[in-house]
C-alpha atoms as one frame of an Amber mdcrd trajectory, in Angstrom:
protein
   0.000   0.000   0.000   1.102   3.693  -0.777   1.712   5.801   1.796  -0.866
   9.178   1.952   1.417  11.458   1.910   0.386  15.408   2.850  -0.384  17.726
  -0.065   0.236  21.843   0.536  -1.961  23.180  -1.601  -1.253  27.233  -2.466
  -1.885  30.294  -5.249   1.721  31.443  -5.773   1.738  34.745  -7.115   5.083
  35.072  -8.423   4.375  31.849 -10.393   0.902  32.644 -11.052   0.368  29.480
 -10.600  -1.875  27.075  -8.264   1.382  24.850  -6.550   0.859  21.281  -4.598
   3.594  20.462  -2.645   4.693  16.890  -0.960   6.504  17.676   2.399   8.049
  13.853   3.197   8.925  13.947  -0.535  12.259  16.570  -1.161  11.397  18.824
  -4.388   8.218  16.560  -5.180   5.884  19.371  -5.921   3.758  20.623  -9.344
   1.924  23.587 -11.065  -1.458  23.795 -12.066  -3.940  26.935 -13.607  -6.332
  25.486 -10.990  -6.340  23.574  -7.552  -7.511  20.406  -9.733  -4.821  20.854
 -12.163  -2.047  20.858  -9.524  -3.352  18.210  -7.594  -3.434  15.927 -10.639
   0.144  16.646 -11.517   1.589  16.494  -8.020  -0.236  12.883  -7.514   2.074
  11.885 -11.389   4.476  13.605  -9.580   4.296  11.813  -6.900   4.247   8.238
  -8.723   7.357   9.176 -10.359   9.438  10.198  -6.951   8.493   7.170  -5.149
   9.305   5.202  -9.119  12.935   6.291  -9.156  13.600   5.820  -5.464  12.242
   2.293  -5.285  14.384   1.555  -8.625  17.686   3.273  -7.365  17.102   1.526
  -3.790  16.657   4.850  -2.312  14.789   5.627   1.207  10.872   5.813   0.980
  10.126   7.713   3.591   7.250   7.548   5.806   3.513   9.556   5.659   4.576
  12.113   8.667   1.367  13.105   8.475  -1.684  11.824   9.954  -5.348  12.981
  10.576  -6.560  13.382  13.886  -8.431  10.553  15.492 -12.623  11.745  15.526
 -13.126  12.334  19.253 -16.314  10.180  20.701 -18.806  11.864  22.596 -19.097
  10.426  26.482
């Protein structure tokens, strides 16, 4: 199973440009005219990273992030 991996998710006005970012990932990040758009491209993105590292026998490194448990009522 892949690892979810955190997405940043920004409007960069110096790139006019929507940008998605992978934190555990180093330089793993895309552009995009919309948030759609650079979603889609950081998720190839992200297939490619992880693609190269598994065939060079690099380091995956591990989902840092992680969504809260939901707290129960008592």
């Amino acid at each position: 199973m892949t690892a979810k991996y955190h997405i940043n998710l920004f409007w960069s006005e110096p790139d006019g440009a929507w940008v998605a970012d992978v934190p555990d990932l180093k330089s793993c990040s895309a552009f995009g005219d919309n948030p759609a758009a650079a979603l889609a491209e950081v998720e190839k993105a992200m297939e490619a990273w992880l693609t190269v590292a598994r065939e060079d026998g690099l380091p995956i490194p591990e989902a840092r992030y992680r969504a809260e448990k939901p707290v129960s009522a008592a």
